[in-house]
VOGU-3710 file (C-alpha; in Angstrom, 3 decimals, decimal comma):
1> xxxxxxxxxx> 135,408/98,413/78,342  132,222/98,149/80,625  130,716/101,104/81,794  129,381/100,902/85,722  127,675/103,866/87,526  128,108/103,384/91,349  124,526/103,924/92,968  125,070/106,050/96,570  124,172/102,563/98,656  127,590/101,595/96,812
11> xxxxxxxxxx> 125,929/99,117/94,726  127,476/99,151/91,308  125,559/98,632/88,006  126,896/97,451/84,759  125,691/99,561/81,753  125,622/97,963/78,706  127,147/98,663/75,373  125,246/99,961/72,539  125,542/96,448/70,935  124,296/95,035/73,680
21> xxxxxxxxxx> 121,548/97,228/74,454  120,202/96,676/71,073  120,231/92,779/71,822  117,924/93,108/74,470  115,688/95,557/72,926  115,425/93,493/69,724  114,578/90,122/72,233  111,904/92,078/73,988  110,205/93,568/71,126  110,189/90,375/69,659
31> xxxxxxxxxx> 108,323/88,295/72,549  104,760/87,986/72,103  103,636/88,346/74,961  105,542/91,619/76,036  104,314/93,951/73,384  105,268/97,769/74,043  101,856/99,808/74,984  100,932/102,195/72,284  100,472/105,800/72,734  96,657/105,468/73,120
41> xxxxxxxxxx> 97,184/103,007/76,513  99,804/104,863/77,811  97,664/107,970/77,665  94,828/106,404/79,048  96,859/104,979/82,320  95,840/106,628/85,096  97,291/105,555/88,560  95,701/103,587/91,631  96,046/103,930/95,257  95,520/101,892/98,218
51> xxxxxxxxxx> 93,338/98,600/98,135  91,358/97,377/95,178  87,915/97,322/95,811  85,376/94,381/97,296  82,032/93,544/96,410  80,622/93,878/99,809  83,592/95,898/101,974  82,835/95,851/106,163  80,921/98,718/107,543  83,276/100,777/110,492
61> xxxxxxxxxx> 81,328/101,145/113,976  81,458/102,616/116,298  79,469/101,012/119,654  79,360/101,799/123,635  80,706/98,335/125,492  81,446/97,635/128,937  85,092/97,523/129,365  85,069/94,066/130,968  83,268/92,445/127,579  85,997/94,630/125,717
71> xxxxxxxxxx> 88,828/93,453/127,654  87,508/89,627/127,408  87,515/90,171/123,484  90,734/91,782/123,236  92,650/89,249/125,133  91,378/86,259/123,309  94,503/87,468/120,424  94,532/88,967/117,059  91,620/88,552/114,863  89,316/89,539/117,980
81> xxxxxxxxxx> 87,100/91,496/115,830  86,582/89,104/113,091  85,486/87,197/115,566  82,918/88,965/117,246  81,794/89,907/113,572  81,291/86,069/113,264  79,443/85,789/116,234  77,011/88,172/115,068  76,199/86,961/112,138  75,788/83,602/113,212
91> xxxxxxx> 73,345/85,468/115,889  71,224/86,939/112,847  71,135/83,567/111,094  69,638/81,821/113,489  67,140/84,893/114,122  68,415/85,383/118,033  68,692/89,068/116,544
//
């Protein structure tokens, strides 16, 4: 007879037998390319939060502008900022800053 366990969404899972969970255990240990970490890597996991890290990340700023310039910028749709980053470097490579 199957065992289930009903999870509180109502979602029922199928446990397997002990046959059965032996079959799977024995196919996993046996792929190559799924090895189980030893002691010495799971001891030296540690966890990592938020983004992974760039080369050269973006600078925040913070600079006075009139509110008609803003507004302009804004409106022109998502990805306003990248844009005005563009802008300015485009500005710097062509030495007008």
């Amino acid at each position: 007879m199957q065992q289930t366990v009903k999870t509180r969404s109502g979602r029922v899972i199928i446990r397997p037998s002990q046959a059965e969970d032996a079959a799977i255990t024995a196919a996993a240990l046996s792929d190559p390319d799924a090895q189980p970490l030893t002691d010495a890597q799971l001891k030296a996991m540690r966890p990592v939060m938020g983004r992974p890290r760039i080369a050269n990340p973006k600078a925040p700023l913070t600079m006075r502008i009139d509110a008609d310039v803003l507004e302009a910028l804004r409106s022109s749709g998502q990805g306003w900022q990248t844009r005005v980053n563009a802008l300015l470097r485009e500005a710097v490579a062509s030495g007008k800053v």
